[in-house]
C-alpha positions, 0 to 999 in steps of 0.5 A, a space after each residue: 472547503 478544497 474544491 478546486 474540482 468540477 462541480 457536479 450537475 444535480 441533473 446529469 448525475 441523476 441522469 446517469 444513475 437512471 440510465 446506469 442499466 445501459 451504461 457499460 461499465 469498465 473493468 474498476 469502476 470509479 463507482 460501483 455498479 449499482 445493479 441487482 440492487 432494489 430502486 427507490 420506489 421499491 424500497 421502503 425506507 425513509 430518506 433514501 437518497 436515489 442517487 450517488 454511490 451504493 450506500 450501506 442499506 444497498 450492500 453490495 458485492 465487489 464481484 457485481 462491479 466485475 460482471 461487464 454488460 453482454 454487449 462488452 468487447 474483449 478489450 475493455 472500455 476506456 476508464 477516467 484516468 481522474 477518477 479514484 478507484 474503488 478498493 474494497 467494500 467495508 465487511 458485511 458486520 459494518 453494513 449490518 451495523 450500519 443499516 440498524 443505524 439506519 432502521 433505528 433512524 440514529 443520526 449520521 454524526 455518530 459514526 467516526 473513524 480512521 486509518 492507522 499508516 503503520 499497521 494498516 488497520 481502519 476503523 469505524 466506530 459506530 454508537 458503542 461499537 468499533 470495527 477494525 480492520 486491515 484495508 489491505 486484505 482482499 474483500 472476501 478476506 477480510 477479518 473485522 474485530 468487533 469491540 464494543 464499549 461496556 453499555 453501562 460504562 457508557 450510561 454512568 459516565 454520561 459517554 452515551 448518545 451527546 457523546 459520542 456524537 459529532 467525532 469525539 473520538 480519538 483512537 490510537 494503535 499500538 503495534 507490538 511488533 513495532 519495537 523492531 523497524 518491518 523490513 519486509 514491507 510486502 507480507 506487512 502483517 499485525 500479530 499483536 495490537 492494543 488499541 488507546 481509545 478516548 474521548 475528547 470531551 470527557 478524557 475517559 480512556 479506554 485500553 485494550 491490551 491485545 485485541 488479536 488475542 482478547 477479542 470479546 473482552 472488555 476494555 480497561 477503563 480511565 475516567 477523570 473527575 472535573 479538577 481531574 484530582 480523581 482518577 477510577 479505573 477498572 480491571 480488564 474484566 469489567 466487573 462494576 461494582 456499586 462503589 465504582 458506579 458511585 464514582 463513575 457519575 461523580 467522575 464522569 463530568 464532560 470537559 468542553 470549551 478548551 479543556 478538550 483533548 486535541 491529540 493521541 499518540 501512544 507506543 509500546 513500552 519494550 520489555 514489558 507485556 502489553 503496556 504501553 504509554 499515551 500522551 494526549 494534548 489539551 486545549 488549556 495547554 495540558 499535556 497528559 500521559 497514561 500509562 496504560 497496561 492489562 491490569 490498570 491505566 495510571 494517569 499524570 499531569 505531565 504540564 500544567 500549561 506547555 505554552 508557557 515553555 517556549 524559549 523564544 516567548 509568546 509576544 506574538 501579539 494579536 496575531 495568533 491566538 491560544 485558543 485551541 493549543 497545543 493543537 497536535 502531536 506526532 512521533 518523530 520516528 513511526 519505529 524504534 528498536 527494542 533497545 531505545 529507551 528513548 522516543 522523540 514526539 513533537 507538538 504543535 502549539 500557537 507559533 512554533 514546534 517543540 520536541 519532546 523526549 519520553 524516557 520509556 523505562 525504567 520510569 516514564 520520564 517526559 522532557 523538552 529538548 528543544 522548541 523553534 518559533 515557526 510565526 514571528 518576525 523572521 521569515 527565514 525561520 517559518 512564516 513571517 508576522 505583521 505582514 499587510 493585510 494579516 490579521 490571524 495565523 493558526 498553525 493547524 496539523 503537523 506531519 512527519 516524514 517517515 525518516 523523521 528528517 521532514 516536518 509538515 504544517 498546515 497553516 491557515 492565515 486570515 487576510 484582508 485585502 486593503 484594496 476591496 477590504 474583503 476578508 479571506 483565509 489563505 491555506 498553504 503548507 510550510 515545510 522544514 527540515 532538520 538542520 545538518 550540523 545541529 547536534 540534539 542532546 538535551 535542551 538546545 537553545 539554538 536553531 534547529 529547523 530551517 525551510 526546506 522549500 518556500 512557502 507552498 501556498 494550497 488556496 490563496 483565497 478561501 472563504 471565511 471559516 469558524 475556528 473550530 472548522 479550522 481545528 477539524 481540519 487534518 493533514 496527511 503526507 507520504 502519498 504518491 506522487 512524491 512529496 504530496 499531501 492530503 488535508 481532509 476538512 472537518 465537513 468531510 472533503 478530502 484534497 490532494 496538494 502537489 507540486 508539479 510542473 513549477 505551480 501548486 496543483 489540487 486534486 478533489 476527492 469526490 464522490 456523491 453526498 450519499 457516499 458520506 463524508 471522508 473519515 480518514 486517509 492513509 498511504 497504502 504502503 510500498 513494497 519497495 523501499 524508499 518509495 512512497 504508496 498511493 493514497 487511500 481514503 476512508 469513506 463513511 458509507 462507500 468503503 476505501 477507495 484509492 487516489 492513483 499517482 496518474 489521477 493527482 497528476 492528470 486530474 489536478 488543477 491550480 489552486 482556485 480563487 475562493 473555496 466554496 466548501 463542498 459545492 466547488 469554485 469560482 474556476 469550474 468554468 476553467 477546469 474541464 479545459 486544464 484537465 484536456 490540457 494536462 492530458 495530452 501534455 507530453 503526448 500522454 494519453 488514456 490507456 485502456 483497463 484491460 492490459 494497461 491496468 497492469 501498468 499502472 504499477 509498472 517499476 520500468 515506468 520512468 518520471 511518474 509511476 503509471 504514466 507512459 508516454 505515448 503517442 497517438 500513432 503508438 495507439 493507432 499502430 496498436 489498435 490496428 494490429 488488435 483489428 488484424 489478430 481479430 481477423 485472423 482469429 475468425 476468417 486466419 487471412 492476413 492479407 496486407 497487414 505487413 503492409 498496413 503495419 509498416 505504414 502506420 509505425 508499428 515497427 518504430 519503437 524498441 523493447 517494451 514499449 513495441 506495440 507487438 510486446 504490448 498486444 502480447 503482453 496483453 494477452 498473457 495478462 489478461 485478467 479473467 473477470 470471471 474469476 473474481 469470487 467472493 470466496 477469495 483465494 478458495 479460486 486456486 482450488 477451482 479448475 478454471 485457473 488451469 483453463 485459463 491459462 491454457 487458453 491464454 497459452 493457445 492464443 499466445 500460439 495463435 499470436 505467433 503464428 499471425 506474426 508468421 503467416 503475416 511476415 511480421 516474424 520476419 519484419 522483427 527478426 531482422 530489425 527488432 530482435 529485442 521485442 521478438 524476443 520478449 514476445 516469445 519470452 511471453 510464452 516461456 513464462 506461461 509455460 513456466 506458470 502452467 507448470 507451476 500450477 501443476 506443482 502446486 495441485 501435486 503438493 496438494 494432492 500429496 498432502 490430501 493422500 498422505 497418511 493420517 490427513 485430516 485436510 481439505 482439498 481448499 486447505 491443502 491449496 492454501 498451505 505450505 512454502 510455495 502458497 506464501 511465495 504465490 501470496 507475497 508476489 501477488 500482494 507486491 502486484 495489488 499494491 503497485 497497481 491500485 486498480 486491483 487492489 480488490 482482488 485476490 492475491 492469488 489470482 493476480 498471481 496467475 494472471 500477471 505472467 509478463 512479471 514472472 521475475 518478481 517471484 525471484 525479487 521475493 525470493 530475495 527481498 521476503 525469505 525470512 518471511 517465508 521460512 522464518 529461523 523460529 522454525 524447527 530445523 525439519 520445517 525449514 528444510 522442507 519448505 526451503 526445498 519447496 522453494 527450491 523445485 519451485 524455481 527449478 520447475 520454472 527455469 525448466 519450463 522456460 528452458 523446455 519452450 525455448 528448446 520447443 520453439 527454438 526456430 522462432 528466436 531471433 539471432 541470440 548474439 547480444 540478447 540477455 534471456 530473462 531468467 539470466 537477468 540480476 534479480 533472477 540470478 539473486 533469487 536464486 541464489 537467496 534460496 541456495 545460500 539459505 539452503 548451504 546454510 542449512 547443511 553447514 549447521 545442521 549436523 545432526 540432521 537425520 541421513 534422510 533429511 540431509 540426502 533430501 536437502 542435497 539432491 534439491 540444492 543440486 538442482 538449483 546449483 545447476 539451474 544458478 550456474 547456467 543463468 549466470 553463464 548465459 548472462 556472462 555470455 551475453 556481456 561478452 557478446 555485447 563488448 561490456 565490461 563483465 568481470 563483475 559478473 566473472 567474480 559473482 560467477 565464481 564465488 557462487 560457483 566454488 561455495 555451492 560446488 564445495 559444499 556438494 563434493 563435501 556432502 558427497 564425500 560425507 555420504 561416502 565415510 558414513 557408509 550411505 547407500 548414495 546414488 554413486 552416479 549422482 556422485 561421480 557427476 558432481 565429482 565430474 563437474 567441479 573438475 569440468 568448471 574449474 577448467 572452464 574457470 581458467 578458460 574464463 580467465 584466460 579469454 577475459 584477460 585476453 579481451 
């Protein structure tokens, strides 16, 4: 089922794996490499297959797929833009578990899992054991929860091996944090989770409150009887006793055909410690709730049978039948205010959807508010019945947008074809919305819904299929590029669906058959508001891998004529010639890993997130002057290369887009393969990261002085100012992070010398204010570019220095996740100043190399520096209204404290008023219209230069010993700005 992609030959694919020795293998590899592994004949396994994607018996580092062969160049090979990309390994618990699997010979059917998009946590439950955790982390860091279900609970209630086979499992997270929506979507962290587990067939729930914090505890257990009349549960500390285990083989009957569960969802109850509600949907029309807290699970019957409330009435005919609904539940909003008494989920049943209200306290109270037909006779409300040739509709999953405004369904409908009589089933995805006049309060009786967008048809004419590998089949919306959506089969295939370029197109998840089936997808999530993540999957033995946006556009191909399930389709002759097609559409070419992987992510990328149009005169011009540097580097001639250069357009383009910008943009943020360690961000404590990027800064110099001796300096300062100048803020930014690596080995060094410190040297590194900034920008980077994604936010951190803003975009968006107001007052200072010399030593640096090299600038007139642009100036002004706070309503701060806090603001209030200026001075020099600037000029300026004088003169009255210089100058300086104000004033109102 979905595979529009190419099919695989048996025999090359083994061919490659043979010669895998010999093949070089690029930076983030589609699939890992499989070196330092035994062969097939050398292992004594059974059944092992000896080709496709490392397989849990072979486990495998994610450093190994980072070592290149010896014969590799420097600039890397190129990489499948269609390929996914691998992310992360499952923790080494998993494989263990997984390779007992395998000596035990248990069947594969027995593993399930699933990814949770609020939380970020994935699962795998292997036999009586579930494995949790988050796919965001670092590989080496990754922190996997163990719980397992009691044997004995198994044995007796008859949940043993014919029960947990064949993904009998449904799972639901319960995020406590979740009563208040995240804002911070970088540092997206779980402090506290319970887990809802239960199985369809036996509808036994299991319950653990905290799973953070309980870690080894048994779980609350639930069992039903077979007229579901009793109920058993059990304390949170699973003892049994005889008369439970009496009960438990009487109670433990499994529920097949229709009384199955079909859905989970469940949510924490505000105000209470640790409960939470589930509702679970069953095949004979049951919809059920469990009231689930650390002492007990309270079950209840919510509705005999939900069909029977539709307002519009079941006459559809022999169209769709009942089998199987309600089919699926979802809440309407993934968020909700500790405030809310109230939560919106819908349901989807055999023709239409319904919503439904649960009243979360004082009493757990569920009720309808409104149900709208989806199949019937009008097509403008859905998808329209009795049409020629349709035999058989069955609305499959729903989704919901994160806005709660959009609502997915994904609809298979059985067809004959009048004319050659064969049978086939169409699949296509019907989207709706809310309608914007329609007012819900409690049982509406009118439209609510209505069509945002035709019909979109995914496969018009797929093979027949059973229904119960229709009902397998599941639905995920959210992922980039914007408005795609994944259906993953119940056999284990995954397939992207977007819309692009006025036609449907498809793009296969593929990997070998030994890399098991596809347990799951999510989103990763996006660090920026209002855009959508990449897609990741869950596989069941090749770990998570991710679905770059540029891999969907480039890799998708239209919708084929017959699915034929996972050994491709009829349109594989054509596909090959699509993907060429599409990749050199719009002068978009393949880029290479080694500087471009960066871009990926880029936020300036216009139209597709990771796609930059370039032409081949733009690769050309590049890679000729990569060829020159070379030479210098060996031999420092030159000789014609201006020449050569002009000739091949290497000075037509502007800005980022140079491909000077782009050669120096890939020296600074290269990314050094061999430090990617398994001991993750234990790398900040090693030397090399200084080494490194003092070699970085000595090639950046090397760079220059081949632009000099080249006359290409000269080129560019008379006719491309603008890319000379993002080439030698190259260098000021390395500078800037030299020295702040130099900060952080000193904060480091303090702390291991200070008195009475028991630290480590790692744990000093990886402690205090500037540590959480480097981890924030580093995450905000793996997430934007899911080739890194494997890698450790620290070391993403050093390399990307081209991004050196984004510090100050974290600063802004992120502070109240780096110094939190719980936080005793003396901690938050100390941090906020950490914060402060941070950005001082940053803004110094750069301001240092500039001054160093201020022979090499092109004319400044019109030129705005980078650390005067808006989201420094922000940055910075986040951290010093943070820092006036703290003054404004600390008064009973100790002398010291308050002198500390003083001397860092007035720092920072330097450093803020010259950006400022100089991003002025630039509008001025350009003729733009800046007084906007002028008035955040001055509000900023007079706020921070009050409260100094203010300070100042408290200093004074309280008879502290202040550094009177230091005072005067402050005196000096508010004087000196006010007469620049009128001056500002007066040429503004001139101009």
């Amino acid at each position: 089922m979905f595979s529009p992609g190419l099919k695989r030959s048996k025999l090359s694919s083994r061919k490659e794996r043979n010669l895998g020795q010999n093949l070089r293998a690029p930076d983030s590899p589609a699939t890992p490499l499989t070196e330092n592994r035994k062969s097939a004949a050398e292992t004594s396994i059974a059944d092992r297959p000896n080709t496709g994607t490392p397989a849990p018996w072979a486990p495998r580092l994610s450093v190994l797929a980072r070592i290149p062969p010896a014969n590799k160049n420097d600039k890397g090979n190129e990489i499948d833009p269609i390929k996914p990309v691998f992310v992360g390994e499952f923790p080494q618990v998993i494989h263990d578990e997984q390779t007992s699997f395998l000596w035990r010979r248990v069947p594969a059917d027995v593993i399930s899992g699933g990814m949770d998009k609020g939380t970020c946590l994935s699962w795998i439950m292997c036999g009586n054991k579930i494995f949790i955790w988050s796919y965001l982390s670092f590989a080496a860091l990754k922190k996997c929860i163990t719980l397992e279900l009691p044997s004995d609970v198994l044995e007796n209630a008859d949940l043993g091996r014919n029960s947990y086979r064949h993904n009998n499992w449904l799972l639901s997270v319960v995020n406590w944090d979740s009563t208040s929506k995240v804002t911070n979507r970088v540092a997206k962290h779980c402090y506290s989770v319970g887990i809802v587990l239960c199985n369809q067939k036996t509808r036994a729930v299991f319950y653990w409150s905290d799973i953070l914090a309980d870690v080894g505890t048994f779980p609350v257990t639930s069992f039903a009887s077979s007229d579901e009349s009793l109920v058993t549960s059990s304390p949170i500390d699973g003892n049994t006793t005889p008369n439970r285990q009496k009960q438990c083989n009487r109670h433990g009957t499994s529920f097949t055909g229709s009384s199955s569960f079909n859905s989970l969802i469940a949510s924490a109850i505000p105000g209470t410690q640790n409960a939470c509600v589930a509702l679970a949907c069953c095949s004979s029309g049951e919809l059920w709730q469990f009231y689930c807290s650390p002492s007990g699970i309270q079950r209840n019957k919510v509705y005999q049978n939900i069909q029977n409330l539709s307002s519009q009435g079941t006459g559809i005919g022999q169209l769709v039948g009942s089998k199987g609904y309600p089919r699926s539940m979802m809440w309407r909003l993934p968020y909700f205010s500790v405030s809310d008494s109230n939560r919106q989920f819908f349901l989807l049943i055999d023709h239409e959807i319904q919503c439904f209200n649960i009243k979360l306290f004082p009493d757990l109270e569920v009720s309808k508010l409104w149900s709208q037909e989806i199949v019937g006779n009008d097509g403008d409300l859905g998808i329209k019945k009795d049409l020629a040739g349709q035999k058989q509709v069955w609305p499959l999953d729903l989704q919901v947008d994160d806005h709660g405004k959009v609502i997915t369904v994904l609809v298979a409908t059985f067809c004959k074809d009048r004319v050659s009589s064969s049978s086939y089933t169409q699949y296509s995805l019907l989207t709706m919305q809310y309608m914007s006049e329609v007012s819900i309060s409690s049982d509406v009786h009118e439209r609510v819904l209505e069509k945002k967008a035709p019909i979109q048809v995914i496969i018009p004419k797929a093979r027949i299929e059973d229904e119960d590998f229709l009902f397998s089949m599941r639905l995920r919306v959210g992922g980039k590029p914007s408005g795609s959506a994944i259906i993953l089969s119940g056999e284990g295939t995954a397939t992207v669906s977007h819309y692009y370029r006025n036609s449907t197109r498809l793009y296969q998840f593929d990997l070998p058959y030994d890399a098991g089936k596809v347990l799951d997808a999510s989103v990763l999530p996006s660090t920026d508001d209002g855009e959508d993540g990449a897609w990741v999957v869950l596989t069941e033995k090749a770990g998570i891998w991710a679905i770059p946006e540029k891999a969907v556009v480039l890799g998708g191909v239209e919708p084929p004529e017959r699915s034929l399930s996972r050994k491709g389709s009829s349109k594989e002759g054509s596909a090959q010639e699509e993907k060429r097609n599409l990749m050199f559409a719009g002068n978009i070419a393949p880029r290479r890993a080694s500087s471009d992987a960066w871009d990926a992510g880029d936020r300036q990328s216009t139209g597709m997130t990771g796609i930059t149009c370039r032409t081949a005169q733009d690769e050309e011009s590049e890679a000729l002057i990569g060829q020159f540097f070379h030479e210098f580097l060996i031999s420092g001639k030159v000789d014609g290369s201006l020449e050569n250069l002009k000739s091949s357009g290497a000075f037509e383009r502007d800005g980022e887009t140079n491909v000077f910008v782009r050669t120096s943009k890939s020296i600074v943020d290269t990314l050094a393969k061999h430090w990617t360690t398994t001991r993750g961000a234990e790398i900040v404590a090693m030397g090399i990261v200084s080494a490194q990027l003092l070699d970085k800064q000595q090639k950046h110099k090397k760079f220059l002085q081949f632009l000099a001796l080249s006359k290409c300096h000269e080129e560019l300062c008379s006719g491309k100012r603008h890319p000379l100048q993002i080439i030698l803020e190259h260098g000021e930014k390395l500078s800037a992070i030299i020295q702040l690596r130099e900060l952080q080995n000193l904060i480091s060094q303090n702390r291991s010398t200070g008195v009475g410190s028991t630290h480590s040297s790692f744990q000093n590194q990886v402690s205090g204010a500037l540590w959480d900034l480097i981890q924030l920008v580093g995450e905000k980077a793996r997430r934007n570019t899911v080739l890194l994604m494997d890698r450790d936010n620290a070391e993403v951190f050093y390399s990307k220095v081209s991004d050196l803003e984004q510090v100050f975009y974290c600063l802004e968006r992120n502070l109240e996740y780096i110094i939190s107001m719980e936080q005793p007052v003396g901690f938050q200072i100390r941090r906020a100043c950490k914060l402060s010399n941070a950005c001082v030593t940053i803004f110094r640096s750069a301001m240092d190399y500039k001054n160093e090299y201020h022979l090499w600038y092109p004319p400044p007139e019109g030129l705005t520096p980078w650390y005067c642009q808006l989201v420094v100036r922000n940055g910075l002004w986040s951290i010093a209204s943070f820092m006036l706070q703290l003054l404004k309503e600390t008064s009973e701060l100790d002398m010291s404290a308050k002198s500390e806090l003083y001397s860092h603001l007035e720092a920072l209030t330097e450093v803020l008023l010259e950006a400022s200026s100089g991003a002025i001075t630039s509008k001025m020099e350009r003729g733009e219209e800046h007084k906007g600037l002028l008035n955040e000029y001055w509000s900023r300026r007079d706020a921070l230069l009050d409260s100094l004088y203010q300070q100042v003169k408290w200093f004074v009255e309280a008879g502290y010993q202040v550094n009177l210089s230091s005072a005067l100058y402050c005196l000096l300086l508010f004087l000196f700005v006010h007469l620049c104000t009128s001056l500002n004033c007066f040429f503004a109102g001139y101009n």
